[in-house]
N, C-alpha and C positions, 0 to 999 in steps of 0.2 A: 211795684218795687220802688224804692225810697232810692234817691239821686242823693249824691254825699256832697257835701260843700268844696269838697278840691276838685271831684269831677264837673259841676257848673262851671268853675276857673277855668279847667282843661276847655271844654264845650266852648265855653266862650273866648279862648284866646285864639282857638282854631278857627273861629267863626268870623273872626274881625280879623284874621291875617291877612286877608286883602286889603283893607285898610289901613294897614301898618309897615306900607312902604314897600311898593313892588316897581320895576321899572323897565323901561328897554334900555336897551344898549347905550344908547347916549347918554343917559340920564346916571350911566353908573359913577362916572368921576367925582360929578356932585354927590352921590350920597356918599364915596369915598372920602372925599372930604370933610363931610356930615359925621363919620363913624369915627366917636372919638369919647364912648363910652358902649356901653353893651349892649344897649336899645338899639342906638345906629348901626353898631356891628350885625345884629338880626336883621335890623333892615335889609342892610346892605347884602347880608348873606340872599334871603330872598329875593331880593333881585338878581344877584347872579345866580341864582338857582333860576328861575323864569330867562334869565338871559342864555342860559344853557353853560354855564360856566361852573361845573360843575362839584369841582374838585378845589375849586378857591372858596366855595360856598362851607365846603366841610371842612374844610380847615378852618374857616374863621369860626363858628357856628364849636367845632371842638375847644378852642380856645374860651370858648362862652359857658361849656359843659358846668363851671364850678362854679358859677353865679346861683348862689340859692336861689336868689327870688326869683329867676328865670329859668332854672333850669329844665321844668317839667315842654316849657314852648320852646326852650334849645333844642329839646333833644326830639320833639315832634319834627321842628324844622330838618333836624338833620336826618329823620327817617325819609322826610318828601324829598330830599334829594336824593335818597337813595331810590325812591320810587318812580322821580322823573330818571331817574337815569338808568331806570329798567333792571338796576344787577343785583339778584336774590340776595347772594350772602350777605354786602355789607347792610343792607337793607333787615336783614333780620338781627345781625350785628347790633347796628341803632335800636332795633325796638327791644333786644334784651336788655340794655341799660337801663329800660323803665325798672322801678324797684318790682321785687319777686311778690304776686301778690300774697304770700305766709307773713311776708316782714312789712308788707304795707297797702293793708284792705282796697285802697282808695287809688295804690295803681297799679289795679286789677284791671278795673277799663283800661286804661289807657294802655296798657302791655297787648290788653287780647285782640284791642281796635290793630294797636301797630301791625301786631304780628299775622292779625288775619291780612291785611292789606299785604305784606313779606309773602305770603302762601299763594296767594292770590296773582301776584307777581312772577311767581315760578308755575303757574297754573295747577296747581293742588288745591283743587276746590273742596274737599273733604276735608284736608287741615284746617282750611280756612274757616270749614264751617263750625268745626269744633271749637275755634276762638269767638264767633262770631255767637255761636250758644253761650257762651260763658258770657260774654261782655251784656249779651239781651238782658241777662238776669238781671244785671245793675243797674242800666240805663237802656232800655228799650228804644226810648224815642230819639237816640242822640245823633246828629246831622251826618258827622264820619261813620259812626255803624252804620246809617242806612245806602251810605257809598258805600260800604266793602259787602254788602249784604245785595246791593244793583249790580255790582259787578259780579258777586258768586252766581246771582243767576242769572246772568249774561253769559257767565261762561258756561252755565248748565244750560244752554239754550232755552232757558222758562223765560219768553216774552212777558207775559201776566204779573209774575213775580219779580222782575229788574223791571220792567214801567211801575210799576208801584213804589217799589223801593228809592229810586231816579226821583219821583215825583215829589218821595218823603223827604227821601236828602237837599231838592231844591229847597222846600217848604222851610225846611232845620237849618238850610248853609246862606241865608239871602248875600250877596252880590259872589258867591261862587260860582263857578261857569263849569264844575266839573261836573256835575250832575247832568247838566244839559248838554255834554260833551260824550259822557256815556248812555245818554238816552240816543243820542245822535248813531251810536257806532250801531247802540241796541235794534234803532231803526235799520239800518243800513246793512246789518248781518241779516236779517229777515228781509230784506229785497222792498221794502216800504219807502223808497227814495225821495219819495215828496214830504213823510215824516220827518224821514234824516235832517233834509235841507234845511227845513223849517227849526228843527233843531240844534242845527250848527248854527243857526241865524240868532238865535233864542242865546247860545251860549258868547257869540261874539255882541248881542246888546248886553248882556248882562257886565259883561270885562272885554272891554273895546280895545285892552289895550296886553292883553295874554295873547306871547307869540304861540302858543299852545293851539288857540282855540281859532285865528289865523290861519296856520298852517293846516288843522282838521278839515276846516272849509274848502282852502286850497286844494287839499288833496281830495277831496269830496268833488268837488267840481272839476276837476283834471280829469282824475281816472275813472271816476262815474259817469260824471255829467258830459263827458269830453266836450267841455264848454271852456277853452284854454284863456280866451278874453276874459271871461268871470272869474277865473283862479287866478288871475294873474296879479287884481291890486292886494289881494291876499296872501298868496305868497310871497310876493315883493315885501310885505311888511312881516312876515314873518321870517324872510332873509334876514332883512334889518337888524330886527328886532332880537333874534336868538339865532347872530351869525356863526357860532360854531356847532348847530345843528346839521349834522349832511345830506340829513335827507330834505330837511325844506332848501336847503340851498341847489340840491341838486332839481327839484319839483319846480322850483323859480328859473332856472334853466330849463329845465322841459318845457313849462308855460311860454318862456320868451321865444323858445324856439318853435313852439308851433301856430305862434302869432305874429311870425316873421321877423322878427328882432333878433337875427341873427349875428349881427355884432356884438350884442348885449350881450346874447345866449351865450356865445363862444368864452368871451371874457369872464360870466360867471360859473359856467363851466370846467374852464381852465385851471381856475383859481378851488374850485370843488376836488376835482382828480387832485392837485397839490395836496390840498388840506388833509383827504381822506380819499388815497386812489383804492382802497380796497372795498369802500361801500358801493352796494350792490346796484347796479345801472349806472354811476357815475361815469365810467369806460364808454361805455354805451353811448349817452347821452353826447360825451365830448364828441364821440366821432363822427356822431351826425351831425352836431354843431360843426365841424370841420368840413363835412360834405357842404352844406350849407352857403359854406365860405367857399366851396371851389379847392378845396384844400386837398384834396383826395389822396396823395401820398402820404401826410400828411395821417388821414384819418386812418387808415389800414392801421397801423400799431395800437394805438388802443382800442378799437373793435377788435381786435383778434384777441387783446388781452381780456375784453370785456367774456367775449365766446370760451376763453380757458376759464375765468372764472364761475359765469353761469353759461352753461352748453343748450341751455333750453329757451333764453334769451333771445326770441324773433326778432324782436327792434336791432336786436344786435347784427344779426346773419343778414338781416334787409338791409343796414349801412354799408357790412361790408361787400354786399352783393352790389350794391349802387357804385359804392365805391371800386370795384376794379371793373365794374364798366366803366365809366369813364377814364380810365387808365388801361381803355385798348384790351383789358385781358376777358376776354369774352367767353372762353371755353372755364377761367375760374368764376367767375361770373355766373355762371348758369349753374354749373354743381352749389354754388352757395345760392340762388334762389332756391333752387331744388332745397335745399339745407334748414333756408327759413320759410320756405311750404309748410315743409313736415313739423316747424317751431311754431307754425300760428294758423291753425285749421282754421280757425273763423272769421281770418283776415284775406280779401281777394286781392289786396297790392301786389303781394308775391309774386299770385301764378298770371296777374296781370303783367309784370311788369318783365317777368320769365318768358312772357308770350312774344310781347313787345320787343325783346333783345334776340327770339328765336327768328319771328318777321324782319329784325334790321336783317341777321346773318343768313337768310336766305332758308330759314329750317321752315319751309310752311307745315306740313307735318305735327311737325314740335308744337309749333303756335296753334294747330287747331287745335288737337289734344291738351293743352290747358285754356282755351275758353272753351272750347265745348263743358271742360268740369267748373268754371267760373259760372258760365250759362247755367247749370242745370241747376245749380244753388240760387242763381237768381238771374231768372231770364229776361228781364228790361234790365238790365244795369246797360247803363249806353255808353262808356267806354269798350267793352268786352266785344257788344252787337258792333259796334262802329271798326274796330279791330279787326273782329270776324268776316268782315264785309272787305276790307284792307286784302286781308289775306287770300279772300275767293279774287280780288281781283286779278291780283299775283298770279294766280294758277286758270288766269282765264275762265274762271267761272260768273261767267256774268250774271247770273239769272240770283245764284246765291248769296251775289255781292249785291244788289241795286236791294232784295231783300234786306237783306242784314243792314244796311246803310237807312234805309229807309222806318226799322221798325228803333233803329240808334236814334232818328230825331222824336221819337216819342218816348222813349227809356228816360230813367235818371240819371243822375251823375252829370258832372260836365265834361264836353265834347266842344270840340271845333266844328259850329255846323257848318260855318261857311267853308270847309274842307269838304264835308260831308255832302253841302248840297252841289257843289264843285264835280263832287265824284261821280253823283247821279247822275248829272249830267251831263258829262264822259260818255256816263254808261250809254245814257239816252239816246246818243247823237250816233246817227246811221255808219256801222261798220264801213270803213272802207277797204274793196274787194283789191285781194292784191294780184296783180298778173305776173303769170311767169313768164 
């Protein structure tokens, strides 16, 4: 199929938009001050389009709408902001602006590329594909169809068919980082983790400086890798970088917080619930950053509000359980371990720490019934054995206890041995008989 001379223009002004002025955060005043014709204005919209600023992007970028000679890469720019910013309608909004292809052959691509990327965005991978037929016929090899064509079958789950497509769209987009950003997801939906990695890695050398591809890492190594020191100089720059993002700013708090920088965590935090208390774990997060702090009254109000808004939120019901233990209330305490049990089957802190609160208050009972079910999911975990040993002590079981204690120093997890080897020998040392 023959390539039309305005579609090579389109091809190639998409393909050098990376090089035509992308920025972080800091860097926006000077191009504001640079944008003082209609080139800079694009600039400058794209950068605050990468900066996360989203809405100043389409404004300026509309204002540009009427520039003939630019208008065909105004109005792509103002589609990718409608794309980064995930909301269908105005996104399919922007791509019908392209001319109707009856009144103008030539943008026919560029309509069906927008509109399948619009389709694609609301997950109707069928529409998608019906544009993405039509645009093949014109220009087969072109870098953005072979994006909207990786992402249709990433979302058909066809491995085979999005690695190909990912691979073509690198090959057609060079210094674009989207390609290798969704070959990255593509890995990482199919459980191929060391693909993924290498993929986000591939996608941060290509554009070092997209808070996009930053924060994918970040989040990649957070919640996959729970490798929180390696998400962390990642996230930090994709804080930075695209600070009116909530969810990297809240991820950048998680990170700090489970690398001990809880001053940090709390203040970035804080400043997150402000900006956007209604996005999803921010509550959460804050209140553990509060536990963190010793804050514990403190942290009770937004866990509880985190638990109204998602009910099935574990991290959440563990804060607020930690939290009214240390606030004496022990009998709400245990129904809310109980609570975040039932929120995180796969997690043994819970019914650990459920145990541990039943042992302070005298329930041995209680405490054995959840290590015994801690045990049986995994019988060397040597806090549980070391606990279990705790509690035979308690009930004068000594034979149970110097066991359990004993099989704790060869378990995993960290333990206090020197408690441990303390206790044994307690145990060891000859009963003294008591007379009446």
């Amino acid at each position: 199929m023959h390539t039309t001379a305005r579609s090579l223009v389109f091809a190639a002004l998409v393909a050098l938009a990376p090089s035509l002025g992308f920025a972080q955060e800091s860097a926006l005043p000077t191009l504001r001050t640079a944008a003082t014709d209609s080139a800079g204005q694009v600039r400058l919209a794209r950068a605050l389009r990468r900066a996360g600023h989203y809405d100043e992007a389409a404004r300026l970028l509309q204002d540009n709408v009427g520039v003939a000679s630019m208008r065909e890469e105004v109005l792509w720019e103002l589609a990718r902001v409608r794309f980064d910013q995930g909301v269908f309608q105005p996104a399919r909004s922007a791509c019908e602006r392209f001319p109707l292809p009856r009144n103008n052959p030539a943008g026919a691509f560029r309509r069906r590329v927008c509109m399948a990327r619009a389709y694609l965005l609301w997950n109707r991978v069928a529409l998608a594909e019906r544009e993405i037929n039509a645009a093949r016929a014109i220009n087969g090899s072109d870098g953005e169809l072979q994006l909207a064509i990786a992402d249709a079958r990433r979302l058909a789950s066809d491995l085979a068919g999005a690695e190909a497509a990912y691979r073509a769209a690198e090959a057609a987009l060079p210094g674009r980082d989207e390609p290798a950003l969704g070959l990255a997801a593509l890995y990482e939906m199919f459980q191929r983790l060391d693909d993924a990695q290498r993929a986000y890695a591939r996608a941060i050398e290509i554009d070092a400086t997209d808070p996009a591809a930053a924060l994918a890492m970040g989040r990649f190594l957070l919640k996959r890798r729970n490798d929180a020191a390696a998400a962390l100089p990642h996230l930090r720059r994709a804080a930075q970088d695209r600070p009116r993002h909530p969810e990297g700013t809240l991820l950048f708090g998680e990170a700090l917080l489970a690398t001990g920088a809880a001053e940090e965590a709390l203040r970035v935090l804080t400043e997150a619930a402000q900006a956007a208390p209604t996005q999803t774990g921010v509550q959460s997060a804050l209140g553990r950053a509060l536990n963190a702090a010793h804050r514990y009254a403190e942290a009770e109000a937004p866990l509880r509000l985190a638990i109204r808004q998602v009910d099935t939120d574990g991290a959440a019901w563990a804060g607020l359980a930690d939290a009214l233990e240390h606030l004496g209330r022990e009998p709400e305490a245990m129904t809310t371990w109980d609570g975040a049990i039932d929120r995180s089957p796969g997690d043994v802190t819970p019914r650990l720490r459920a145990a541990q609160l039943a042992q302070r208050t005298h329930q041995g009972a209680l405490a054995r019934a959840y290590l015994d079910r801690v045990l049986t999911d995994d019988p060397q975990l040597a806090p549980a054995l070391y606990l279990r040993g705790v509690v035979a002590m308690d009930e004068g079981d000594r034979t149970n206890a110097r066991n359990y204690l004993t099989q704790a120093l060869a378990g995993h997890g960290e333990v206090d041995r020197a408690d441990i080897q303390r206790r044994i020998a307690e145990l060891d040392a000859p009963q003294r008989i008591r007379r009446r």
